[in-house]
PDB file of the backbone (N, CA, C, O) and the ligand in Angstrom, with CONECT records:
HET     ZN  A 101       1
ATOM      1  N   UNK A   1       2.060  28.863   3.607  1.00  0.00           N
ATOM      2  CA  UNK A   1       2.955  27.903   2.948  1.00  0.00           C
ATOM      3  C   UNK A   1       3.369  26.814   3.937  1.00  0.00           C
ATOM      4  O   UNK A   1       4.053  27.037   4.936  1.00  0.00           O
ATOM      5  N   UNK A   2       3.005  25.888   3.658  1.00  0.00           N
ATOM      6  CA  UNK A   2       4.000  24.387   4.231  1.00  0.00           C
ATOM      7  C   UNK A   2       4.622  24.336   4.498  1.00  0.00           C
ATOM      8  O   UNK A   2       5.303  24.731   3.551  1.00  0.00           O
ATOM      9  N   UNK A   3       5.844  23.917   5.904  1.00  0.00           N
ATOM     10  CA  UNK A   3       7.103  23.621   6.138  1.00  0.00           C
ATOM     11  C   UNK A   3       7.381  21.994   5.386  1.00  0.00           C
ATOM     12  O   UNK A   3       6.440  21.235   5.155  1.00  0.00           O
ATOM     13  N   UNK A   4       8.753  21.665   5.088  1.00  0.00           N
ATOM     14  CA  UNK A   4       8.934  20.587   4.315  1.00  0.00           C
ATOM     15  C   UNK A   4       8.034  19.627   5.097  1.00  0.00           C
ATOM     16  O   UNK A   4       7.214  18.819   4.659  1.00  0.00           O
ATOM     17  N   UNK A   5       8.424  19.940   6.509  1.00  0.00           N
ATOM     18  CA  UNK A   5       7.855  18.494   7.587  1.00  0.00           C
ATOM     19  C   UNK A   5       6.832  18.534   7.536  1.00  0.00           C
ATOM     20  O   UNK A   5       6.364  17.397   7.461  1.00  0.00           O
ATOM     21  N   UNK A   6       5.587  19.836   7.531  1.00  0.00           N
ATOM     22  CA  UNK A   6       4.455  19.610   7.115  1.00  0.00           C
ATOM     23  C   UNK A   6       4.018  18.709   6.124  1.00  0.00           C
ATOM     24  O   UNK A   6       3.124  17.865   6.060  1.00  0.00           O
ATOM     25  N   UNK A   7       5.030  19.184   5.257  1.00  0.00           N
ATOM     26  CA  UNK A   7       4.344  18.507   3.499  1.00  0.00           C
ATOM     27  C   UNK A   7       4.988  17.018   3.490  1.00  0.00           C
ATOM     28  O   UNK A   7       4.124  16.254   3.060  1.00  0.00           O
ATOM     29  N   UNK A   8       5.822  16.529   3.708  1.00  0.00           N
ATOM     30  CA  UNK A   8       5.860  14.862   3.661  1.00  0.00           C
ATOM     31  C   UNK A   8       5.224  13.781   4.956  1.00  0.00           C
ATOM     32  O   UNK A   8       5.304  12.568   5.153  1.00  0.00           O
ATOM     33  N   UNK A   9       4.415  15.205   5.856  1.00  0.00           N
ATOM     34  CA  UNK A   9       3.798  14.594   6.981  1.00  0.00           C
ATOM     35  C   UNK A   9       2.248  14.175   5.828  1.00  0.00           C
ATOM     36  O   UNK A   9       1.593  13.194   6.179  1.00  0.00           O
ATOM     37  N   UNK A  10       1.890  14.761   4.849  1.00  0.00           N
ATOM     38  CA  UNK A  10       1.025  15.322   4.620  1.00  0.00           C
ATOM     39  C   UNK A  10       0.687  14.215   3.157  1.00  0.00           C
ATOM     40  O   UNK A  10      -0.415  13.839   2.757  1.00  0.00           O
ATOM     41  N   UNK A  11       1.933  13.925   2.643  1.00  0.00           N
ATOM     42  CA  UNK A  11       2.302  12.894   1.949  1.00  0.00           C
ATOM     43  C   UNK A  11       2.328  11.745   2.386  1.00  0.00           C
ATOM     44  O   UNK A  11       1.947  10.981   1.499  1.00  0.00           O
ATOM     45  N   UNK A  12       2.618  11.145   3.434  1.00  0.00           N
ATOM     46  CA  UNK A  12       2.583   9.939   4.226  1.00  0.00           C
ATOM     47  C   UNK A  12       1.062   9.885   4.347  1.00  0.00           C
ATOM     48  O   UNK A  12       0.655   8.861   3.797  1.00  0.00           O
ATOM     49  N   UNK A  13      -0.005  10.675   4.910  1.00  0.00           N
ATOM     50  CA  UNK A  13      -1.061  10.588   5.485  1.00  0.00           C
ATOM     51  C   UNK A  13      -2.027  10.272   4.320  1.00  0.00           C
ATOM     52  O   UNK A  13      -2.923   9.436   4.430  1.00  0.00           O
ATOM     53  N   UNK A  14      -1.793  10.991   3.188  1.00  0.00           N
ATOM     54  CA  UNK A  14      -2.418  10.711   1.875  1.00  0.00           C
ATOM     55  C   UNK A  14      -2.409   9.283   1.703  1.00  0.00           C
ATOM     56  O   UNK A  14      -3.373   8.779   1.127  1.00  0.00           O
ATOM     57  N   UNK A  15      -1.485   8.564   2.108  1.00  0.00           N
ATOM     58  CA  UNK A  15      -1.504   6.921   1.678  1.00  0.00           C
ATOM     59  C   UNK A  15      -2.597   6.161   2.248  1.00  0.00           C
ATOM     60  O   UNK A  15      -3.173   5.165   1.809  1.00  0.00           O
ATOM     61  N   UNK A  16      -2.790   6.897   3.426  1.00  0.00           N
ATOM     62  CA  UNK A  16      -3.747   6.587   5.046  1.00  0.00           C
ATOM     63  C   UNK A  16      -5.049   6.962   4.746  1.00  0.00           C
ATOM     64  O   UNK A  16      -5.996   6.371   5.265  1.00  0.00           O
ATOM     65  N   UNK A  17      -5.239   8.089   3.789  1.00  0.00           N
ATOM     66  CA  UNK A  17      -6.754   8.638   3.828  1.00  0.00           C
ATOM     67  C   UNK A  17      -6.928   9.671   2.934  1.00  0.00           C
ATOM     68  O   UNK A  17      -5.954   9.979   2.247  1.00  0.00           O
ATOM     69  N   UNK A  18      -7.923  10.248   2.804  1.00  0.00           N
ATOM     70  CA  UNK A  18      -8.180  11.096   1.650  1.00  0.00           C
ATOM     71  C   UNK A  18      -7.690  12.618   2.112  1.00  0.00           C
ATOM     72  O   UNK A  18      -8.435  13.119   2.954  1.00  0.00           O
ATOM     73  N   UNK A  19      -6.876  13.207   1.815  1.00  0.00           N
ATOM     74  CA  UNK A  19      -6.809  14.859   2.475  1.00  0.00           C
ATOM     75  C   UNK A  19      -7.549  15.632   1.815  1.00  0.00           C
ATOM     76  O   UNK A  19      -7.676  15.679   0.592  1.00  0.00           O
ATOM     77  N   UNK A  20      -8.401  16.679   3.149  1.00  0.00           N
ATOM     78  CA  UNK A  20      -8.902  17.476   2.848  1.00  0.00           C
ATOM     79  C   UNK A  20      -8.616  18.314   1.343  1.00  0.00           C
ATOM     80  O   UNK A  20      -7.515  18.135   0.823  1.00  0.00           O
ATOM     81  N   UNK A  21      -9.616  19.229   0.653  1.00  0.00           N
ATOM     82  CA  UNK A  21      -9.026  19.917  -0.393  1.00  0.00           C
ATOM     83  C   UNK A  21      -8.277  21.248  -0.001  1.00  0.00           C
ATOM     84  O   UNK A  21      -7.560  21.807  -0.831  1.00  0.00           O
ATOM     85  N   UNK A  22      -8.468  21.812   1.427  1.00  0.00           N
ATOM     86  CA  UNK A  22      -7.322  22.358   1.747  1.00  0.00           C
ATOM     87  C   UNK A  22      -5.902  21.711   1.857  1.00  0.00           C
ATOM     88  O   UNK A  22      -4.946  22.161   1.226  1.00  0.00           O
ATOM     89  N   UNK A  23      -5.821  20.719   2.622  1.00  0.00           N
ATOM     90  CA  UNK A  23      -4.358  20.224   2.888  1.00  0.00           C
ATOM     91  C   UNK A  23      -3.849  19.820   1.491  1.00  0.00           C
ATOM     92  O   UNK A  23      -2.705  20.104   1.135  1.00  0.00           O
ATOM     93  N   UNK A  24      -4.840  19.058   0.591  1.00  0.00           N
ATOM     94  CA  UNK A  24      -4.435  18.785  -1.018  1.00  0.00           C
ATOM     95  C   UNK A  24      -4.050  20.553  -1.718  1.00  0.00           C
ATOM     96  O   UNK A  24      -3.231  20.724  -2.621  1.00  0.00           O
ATOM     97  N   UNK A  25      -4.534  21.245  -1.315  1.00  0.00           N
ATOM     98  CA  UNK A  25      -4.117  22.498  -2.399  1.00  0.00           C
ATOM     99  C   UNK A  25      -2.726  23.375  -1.306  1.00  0.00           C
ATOM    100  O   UNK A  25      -2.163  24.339  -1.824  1.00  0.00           O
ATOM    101  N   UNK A  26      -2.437  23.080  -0.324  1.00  0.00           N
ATOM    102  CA  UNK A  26      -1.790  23.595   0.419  1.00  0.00           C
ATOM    103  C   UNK A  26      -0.401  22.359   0.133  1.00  0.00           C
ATOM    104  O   UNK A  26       0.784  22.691   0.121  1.00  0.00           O
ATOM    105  N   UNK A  27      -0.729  21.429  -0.004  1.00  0.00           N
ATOM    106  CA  UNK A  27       0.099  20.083  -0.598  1.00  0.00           C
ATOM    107  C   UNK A  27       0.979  20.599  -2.022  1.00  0.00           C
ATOM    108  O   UNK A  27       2.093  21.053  -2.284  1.00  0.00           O
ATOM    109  N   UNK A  28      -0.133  20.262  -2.657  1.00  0.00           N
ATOM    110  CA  UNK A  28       0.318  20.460  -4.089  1.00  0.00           C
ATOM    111  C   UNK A  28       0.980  21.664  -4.582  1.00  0.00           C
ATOM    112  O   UNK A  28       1.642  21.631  -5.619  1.00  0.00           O
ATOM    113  N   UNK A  29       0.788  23.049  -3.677  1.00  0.00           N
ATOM    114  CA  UNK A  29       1.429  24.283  -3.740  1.00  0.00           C
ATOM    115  C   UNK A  29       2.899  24.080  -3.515  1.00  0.00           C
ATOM    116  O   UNK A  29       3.874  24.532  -4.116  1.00  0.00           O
ATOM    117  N   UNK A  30       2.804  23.378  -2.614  1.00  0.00           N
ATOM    118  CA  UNK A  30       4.614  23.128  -1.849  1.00  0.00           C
ATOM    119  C   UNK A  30       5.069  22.173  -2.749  1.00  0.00           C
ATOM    120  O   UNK A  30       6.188  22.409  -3.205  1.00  0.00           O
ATOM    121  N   UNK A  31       4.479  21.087  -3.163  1.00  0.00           N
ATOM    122  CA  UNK A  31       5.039  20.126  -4.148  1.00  0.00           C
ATOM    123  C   UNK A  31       5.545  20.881  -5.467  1.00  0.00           C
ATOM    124  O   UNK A  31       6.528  20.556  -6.133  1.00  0.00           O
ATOM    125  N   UNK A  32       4.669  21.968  -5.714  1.00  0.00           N
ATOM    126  CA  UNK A  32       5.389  22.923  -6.971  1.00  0.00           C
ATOM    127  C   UNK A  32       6.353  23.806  -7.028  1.00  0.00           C
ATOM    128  O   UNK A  32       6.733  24.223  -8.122  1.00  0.00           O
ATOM    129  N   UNK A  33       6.982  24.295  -5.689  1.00  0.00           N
ATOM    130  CA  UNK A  33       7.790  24.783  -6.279  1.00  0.00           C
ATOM    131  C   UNK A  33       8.754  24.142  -5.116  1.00  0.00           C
ATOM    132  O   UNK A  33       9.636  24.957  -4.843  1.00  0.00           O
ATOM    133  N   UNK A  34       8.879  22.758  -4.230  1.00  0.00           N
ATOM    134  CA  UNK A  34      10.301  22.616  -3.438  1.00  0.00           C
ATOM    135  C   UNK A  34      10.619  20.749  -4.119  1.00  0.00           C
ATOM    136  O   UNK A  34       9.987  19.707  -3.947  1.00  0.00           O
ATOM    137  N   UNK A  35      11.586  20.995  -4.717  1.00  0.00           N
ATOM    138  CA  UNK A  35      11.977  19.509  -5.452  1.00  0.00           C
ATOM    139  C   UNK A  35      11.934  18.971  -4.211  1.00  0.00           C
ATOM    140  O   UNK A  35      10.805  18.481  -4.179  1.00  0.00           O
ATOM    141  N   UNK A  36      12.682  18.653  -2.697  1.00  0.00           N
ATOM    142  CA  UNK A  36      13.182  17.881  -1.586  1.00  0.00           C
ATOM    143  C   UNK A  36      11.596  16.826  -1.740  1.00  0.00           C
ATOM    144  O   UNK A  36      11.600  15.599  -1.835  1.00  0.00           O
ATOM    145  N   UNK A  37      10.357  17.717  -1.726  1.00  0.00           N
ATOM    146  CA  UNK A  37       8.982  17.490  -1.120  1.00  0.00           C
ATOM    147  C   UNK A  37       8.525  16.421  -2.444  1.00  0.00           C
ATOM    148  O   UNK A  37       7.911  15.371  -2.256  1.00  0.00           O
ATOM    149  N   UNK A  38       8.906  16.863  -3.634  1.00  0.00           N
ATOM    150  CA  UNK A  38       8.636  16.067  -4.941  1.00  0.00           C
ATOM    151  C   UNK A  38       8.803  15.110  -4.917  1.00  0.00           C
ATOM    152  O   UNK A  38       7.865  14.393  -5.265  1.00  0.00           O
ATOM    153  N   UNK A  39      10.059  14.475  -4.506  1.00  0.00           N
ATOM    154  CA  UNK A  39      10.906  13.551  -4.819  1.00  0.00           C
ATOM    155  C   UNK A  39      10.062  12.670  -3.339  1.00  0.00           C
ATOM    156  O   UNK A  39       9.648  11.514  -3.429  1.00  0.00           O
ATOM    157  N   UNK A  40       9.974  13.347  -2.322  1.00  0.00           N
ATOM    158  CA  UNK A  40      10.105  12.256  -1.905  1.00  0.00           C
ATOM    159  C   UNK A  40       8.470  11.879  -2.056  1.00  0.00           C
ATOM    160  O   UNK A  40       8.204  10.677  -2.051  1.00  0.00           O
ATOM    161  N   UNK A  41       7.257  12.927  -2.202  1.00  0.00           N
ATOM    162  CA  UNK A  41       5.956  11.944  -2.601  1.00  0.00           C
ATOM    163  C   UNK A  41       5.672  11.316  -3.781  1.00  0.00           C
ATOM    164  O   UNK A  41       4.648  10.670  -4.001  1.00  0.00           O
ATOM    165  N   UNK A  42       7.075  11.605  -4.965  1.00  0.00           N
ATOM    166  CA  UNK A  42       7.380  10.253  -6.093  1.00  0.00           C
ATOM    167  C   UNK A  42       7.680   8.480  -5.043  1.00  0.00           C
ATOM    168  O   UNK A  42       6.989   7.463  -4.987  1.00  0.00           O
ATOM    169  N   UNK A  43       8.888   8.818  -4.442  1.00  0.00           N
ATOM    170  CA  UNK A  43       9.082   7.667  -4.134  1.00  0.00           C
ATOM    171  C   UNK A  43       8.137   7.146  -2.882  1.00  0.00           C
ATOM    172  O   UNK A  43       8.411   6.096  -2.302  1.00  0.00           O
ATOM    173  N   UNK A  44       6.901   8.035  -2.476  1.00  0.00           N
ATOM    174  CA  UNK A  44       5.966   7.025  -1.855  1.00  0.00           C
ATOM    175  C   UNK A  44       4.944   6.602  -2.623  1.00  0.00           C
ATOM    176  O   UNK A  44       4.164   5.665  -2.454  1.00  0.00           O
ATOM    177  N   UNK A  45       5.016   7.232  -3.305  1.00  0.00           N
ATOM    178  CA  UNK A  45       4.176   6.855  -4.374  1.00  0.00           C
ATOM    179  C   UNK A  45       4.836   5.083  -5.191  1.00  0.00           C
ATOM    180  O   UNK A  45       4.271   4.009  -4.985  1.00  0.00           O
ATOM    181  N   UNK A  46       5.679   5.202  -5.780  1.00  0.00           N
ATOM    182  CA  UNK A  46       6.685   4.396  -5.907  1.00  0.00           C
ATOM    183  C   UNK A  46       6.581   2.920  -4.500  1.00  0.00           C
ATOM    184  O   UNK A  46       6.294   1.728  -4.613  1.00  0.00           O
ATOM    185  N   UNK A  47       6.843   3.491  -3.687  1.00  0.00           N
ATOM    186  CA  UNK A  47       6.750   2.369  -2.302  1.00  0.00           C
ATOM    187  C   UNK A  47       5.542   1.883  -1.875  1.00  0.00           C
ATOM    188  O   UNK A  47       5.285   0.807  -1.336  1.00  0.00           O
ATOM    189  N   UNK A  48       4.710   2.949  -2.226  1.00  0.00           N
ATOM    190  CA  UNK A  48       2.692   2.113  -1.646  1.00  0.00           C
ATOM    191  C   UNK A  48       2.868   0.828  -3.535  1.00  0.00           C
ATOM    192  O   UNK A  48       2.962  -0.399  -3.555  1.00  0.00           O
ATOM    193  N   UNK A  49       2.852   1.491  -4.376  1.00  0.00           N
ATOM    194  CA  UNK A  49       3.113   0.797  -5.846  1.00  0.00           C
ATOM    195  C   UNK A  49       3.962  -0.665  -5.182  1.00  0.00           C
ATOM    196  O   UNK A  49       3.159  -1.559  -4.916  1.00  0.00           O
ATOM    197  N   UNK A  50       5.076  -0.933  -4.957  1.00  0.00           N
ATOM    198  CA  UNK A  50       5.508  -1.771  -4.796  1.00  0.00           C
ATOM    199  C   UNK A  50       5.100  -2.896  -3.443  1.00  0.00           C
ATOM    200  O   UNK A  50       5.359  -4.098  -3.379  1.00  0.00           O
ATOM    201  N   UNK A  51       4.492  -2.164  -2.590  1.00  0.00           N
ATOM    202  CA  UNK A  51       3.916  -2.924  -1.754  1.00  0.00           C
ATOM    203  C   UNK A  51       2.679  -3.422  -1.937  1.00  0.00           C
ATOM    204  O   UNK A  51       2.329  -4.284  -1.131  1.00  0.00           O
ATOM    205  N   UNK A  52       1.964  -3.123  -2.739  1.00  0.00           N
ATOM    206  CA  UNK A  52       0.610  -3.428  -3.482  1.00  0.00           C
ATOM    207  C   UNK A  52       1.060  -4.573  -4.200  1.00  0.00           C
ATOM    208  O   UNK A  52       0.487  -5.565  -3.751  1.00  0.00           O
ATOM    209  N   UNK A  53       2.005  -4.914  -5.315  1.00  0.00           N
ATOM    210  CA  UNK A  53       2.405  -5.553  -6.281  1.00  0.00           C
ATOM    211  C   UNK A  53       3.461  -6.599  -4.856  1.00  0.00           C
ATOM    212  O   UNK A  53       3.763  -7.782  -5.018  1.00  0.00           O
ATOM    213  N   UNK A  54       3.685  -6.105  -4.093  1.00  0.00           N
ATOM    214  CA  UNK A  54       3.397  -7.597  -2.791  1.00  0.00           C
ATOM    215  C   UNK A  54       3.274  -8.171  -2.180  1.00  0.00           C
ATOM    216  O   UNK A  54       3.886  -9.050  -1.572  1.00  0.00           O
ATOM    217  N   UNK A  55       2.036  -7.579  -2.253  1.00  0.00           N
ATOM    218  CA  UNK A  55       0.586  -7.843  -1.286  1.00  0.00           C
ATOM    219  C   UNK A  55      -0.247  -8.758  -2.755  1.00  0.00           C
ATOM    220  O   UNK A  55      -0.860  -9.824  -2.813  1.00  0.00           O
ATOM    221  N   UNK A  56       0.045  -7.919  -3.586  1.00  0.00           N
ATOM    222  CA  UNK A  56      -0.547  -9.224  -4.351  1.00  0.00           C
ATOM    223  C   UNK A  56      -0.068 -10.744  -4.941  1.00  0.00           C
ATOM    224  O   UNK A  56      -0.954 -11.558  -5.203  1.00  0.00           O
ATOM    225  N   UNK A  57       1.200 -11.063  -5.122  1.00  0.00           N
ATOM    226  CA  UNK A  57       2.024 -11.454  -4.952  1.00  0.00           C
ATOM    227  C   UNK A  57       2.180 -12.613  -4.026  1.00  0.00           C
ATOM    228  O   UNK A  57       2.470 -13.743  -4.420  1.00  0.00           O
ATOM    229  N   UNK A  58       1.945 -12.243  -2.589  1.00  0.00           N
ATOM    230  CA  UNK A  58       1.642 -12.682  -1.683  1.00  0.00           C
ATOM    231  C   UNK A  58       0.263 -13.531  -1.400  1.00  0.00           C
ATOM    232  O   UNK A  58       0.307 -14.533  -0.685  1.00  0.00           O
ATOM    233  N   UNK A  59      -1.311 -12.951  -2.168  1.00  0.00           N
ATOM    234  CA  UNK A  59      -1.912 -13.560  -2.349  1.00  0.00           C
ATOM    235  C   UNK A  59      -2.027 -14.548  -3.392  1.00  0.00           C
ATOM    236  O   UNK A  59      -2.826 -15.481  -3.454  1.00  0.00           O
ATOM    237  N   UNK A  60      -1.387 -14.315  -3.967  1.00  0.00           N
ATOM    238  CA  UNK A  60      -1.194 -15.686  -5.080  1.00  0.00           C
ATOM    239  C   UNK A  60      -0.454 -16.633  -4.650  1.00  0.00           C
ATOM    240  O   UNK A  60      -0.945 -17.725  -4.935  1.00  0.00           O
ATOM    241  N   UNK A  61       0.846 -16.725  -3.893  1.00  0.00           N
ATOM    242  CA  UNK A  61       0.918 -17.302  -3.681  1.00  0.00           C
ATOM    243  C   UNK A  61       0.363 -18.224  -2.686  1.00  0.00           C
ATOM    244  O   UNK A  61       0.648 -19.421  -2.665  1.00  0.00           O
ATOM    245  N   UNK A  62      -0.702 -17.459  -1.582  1.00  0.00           N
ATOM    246  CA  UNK A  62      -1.648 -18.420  -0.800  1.00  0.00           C
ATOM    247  C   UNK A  62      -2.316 -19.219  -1.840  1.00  0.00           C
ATOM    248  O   UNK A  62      -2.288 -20.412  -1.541  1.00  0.00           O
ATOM    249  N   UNK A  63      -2.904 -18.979  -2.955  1.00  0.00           N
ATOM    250  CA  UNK A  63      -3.820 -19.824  -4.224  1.00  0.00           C
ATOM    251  C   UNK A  63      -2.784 -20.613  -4.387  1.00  0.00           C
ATOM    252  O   UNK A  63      -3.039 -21.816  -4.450  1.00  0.00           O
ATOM    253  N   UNK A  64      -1.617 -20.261  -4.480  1.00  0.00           N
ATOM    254  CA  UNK A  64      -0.713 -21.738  -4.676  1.00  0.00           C
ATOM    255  C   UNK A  64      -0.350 -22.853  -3.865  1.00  0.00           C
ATOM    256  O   UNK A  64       0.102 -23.954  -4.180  1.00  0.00           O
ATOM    257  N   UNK A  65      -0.750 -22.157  -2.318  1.00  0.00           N
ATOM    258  CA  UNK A  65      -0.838 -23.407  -1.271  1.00  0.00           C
ATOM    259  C   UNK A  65      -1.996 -23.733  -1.115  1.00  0.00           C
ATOM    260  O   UNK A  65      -2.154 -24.762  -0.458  1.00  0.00           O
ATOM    261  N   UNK A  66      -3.172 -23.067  -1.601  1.00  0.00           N
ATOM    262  CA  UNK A  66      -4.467 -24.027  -1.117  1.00  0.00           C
ATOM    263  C   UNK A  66      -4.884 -25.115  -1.675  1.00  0.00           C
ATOM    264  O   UNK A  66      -5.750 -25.820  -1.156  1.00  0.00           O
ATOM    265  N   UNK A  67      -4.323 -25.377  -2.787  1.00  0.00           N
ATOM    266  CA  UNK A  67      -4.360 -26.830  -3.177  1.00  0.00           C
ATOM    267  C   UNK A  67      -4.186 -28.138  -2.582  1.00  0.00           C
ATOM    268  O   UNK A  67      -4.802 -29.176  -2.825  1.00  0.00           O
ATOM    269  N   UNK A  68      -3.161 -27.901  -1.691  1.00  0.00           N
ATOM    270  CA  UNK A  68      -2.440 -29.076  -1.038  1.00  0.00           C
ATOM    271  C   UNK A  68      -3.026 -28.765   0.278  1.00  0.00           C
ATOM    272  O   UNK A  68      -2.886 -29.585   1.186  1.00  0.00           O
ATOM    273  N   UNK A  69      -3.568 -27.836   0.445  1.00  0.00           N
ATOM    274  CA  UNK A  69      -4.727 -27.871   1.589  1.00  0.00           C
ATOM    275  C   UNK A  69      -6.112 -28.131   1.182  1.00  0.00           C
ATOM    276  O   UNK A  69      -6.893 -28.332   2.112  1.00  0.00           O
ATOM    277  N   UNK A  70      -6.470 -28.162   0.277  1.00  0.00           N
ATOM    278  CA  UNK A  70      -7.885 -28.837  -0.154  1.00  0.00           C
ATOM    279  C   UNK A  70      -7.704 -30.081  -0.511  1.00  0.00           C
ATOM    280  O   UNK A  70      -8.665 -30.827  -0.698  1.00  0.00           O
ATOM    281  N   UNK A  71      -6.322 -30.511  -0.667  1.00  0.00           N
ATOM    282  CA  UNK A  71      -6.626 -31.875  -0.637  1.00  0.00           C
ATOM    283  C   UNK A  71      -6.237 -33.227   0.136  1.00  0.00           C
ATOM    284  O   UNK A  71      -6.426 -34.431  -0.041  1.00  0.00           O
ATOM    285  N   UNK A  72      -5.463 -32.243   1.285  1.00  0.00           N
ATOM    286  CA  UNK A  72      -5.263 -32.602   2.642  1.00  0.00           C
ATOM    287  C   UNK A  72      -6.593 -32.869   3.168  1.00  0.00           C
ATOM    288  O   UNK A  72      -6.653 -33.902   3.834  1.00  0.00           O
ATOM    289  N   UNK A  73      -7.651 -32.227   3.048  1.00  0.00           N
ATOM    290  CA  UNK A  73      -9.311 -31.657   3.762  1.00  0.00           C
ATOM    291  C   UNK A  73      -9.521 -33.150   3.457  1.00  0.00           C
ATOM    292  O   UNK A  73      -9.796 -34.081   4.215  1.00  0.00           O
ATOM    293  N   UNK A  74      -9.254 -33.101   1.760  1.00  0.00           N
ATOM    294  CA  UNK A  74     -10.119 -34.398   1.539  1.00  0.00           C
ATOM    295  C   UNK A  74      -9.609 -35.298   1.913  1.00  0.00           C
ATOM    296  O   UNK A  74     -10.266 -36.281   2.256  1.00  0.00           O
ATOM    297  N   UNK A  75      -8.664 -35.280   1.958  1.00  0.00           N
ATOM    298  CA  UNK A  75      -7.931 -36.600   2.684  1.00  0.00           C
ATOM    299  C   UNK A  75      -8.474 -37.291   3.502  1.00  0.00           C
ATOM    300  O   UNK A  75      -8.718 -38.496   3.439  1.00  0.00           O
ATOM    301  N   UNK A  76      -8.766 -36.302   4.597  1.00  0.00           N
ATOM    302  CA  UNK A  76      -9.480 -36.309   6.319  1.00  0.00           C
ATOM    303  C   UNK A  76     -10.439 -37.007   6.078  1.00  0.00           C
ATOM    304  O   UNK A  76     -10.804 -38.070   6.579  1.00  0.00           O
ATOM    305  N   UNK A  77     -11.098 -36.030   4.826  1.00  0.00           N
ATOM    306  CA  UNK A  77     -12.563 -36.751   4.669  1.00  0.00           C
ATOM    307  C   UNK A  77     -12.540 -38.386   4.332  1.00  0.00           C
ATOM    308  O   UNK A  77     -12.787 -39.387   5.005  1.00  0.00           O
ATOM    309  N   UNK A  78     -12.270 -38.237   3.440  1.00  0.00           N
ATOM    310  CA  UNK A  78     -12.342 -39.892   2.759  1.00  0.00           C
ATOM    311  C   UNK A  78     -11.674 -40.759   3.977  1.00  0.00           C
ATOM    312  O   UNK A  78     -11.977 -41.944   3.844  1.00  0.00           O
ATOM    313  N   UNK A  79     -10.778 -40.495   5.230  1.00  0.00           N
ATOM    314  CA  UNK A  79     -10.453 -41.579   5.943  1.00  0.00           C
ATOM    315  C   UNK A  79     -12.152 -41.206   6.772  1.00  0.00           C
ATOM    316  O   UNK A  79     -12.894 -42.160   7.006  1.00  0.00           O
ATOM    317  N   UNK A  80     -12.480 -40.135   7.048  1.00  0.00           N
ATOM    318  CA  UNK A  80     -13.996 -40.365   7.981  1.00  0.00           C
ATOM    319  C   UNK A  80     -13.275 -39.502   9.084  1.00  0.00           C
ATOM    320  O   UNK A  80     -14.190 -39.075   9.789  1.00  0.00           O
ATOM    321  N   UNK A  81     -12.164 -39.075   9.534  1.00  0.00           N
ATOM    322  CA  UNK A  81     -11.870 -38.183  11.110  1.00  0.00           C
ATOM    323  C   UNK A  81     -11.670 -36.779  10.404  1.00  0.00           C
ATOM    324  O   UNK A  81     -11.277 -36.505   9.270  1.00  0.00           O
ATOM    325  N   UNK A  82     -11.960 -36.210  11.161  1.00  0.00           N
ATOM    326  CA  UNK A  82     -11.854 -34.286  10.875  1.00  0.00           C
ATOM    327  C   UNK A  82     -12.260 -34.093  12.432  1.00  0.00           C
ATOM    328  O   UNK A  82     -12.366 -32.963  12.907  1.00  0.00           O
TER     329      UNK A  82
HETATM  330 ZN    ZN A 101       9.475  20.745   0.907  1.00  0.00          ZN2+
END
């Protein structure tokens, strides 16, 4: 059986990489019966979710500045210096 620190070490690392199907069934054992361990690989779950949504976010808004950088480019161009 898992110590808690095992299992949210184990939860963090899942975000990082795929866990073995031991550490996943040795995971998911402790996730079933200790709420502390539940809760908290809900809310990383929850926190990779929200950092995704802005990270994407974030790339849109680069699409919203490259405009005024493509047409800065051209700018350059049409005077002839770059
Ligand atoms: Zn636990």
């Amino acid at each position: 059986m898992l110590s808690c620190k095992e299992a949210s070490r184990l939860v963090s690392q899942s975000q990082d990489r795929r866990l073995g199907w031991r550490e996943r069934m040795a995971l998911r054992l402790h996730l079933a019966v200790c709420d502390a361990c539940r809760e908290f690989s809900r809310q990383m779950a929850w926190l990779r979710q929200a950092l995704r949504h802005f990270a994407l976010r974030a790339e849109q808004d680069e699409t919203v500045r490259l405009p005024s950088e493509a047409a800065e480019r051209i700018r350059r161009a049409l005077h002839g210096h770059d």
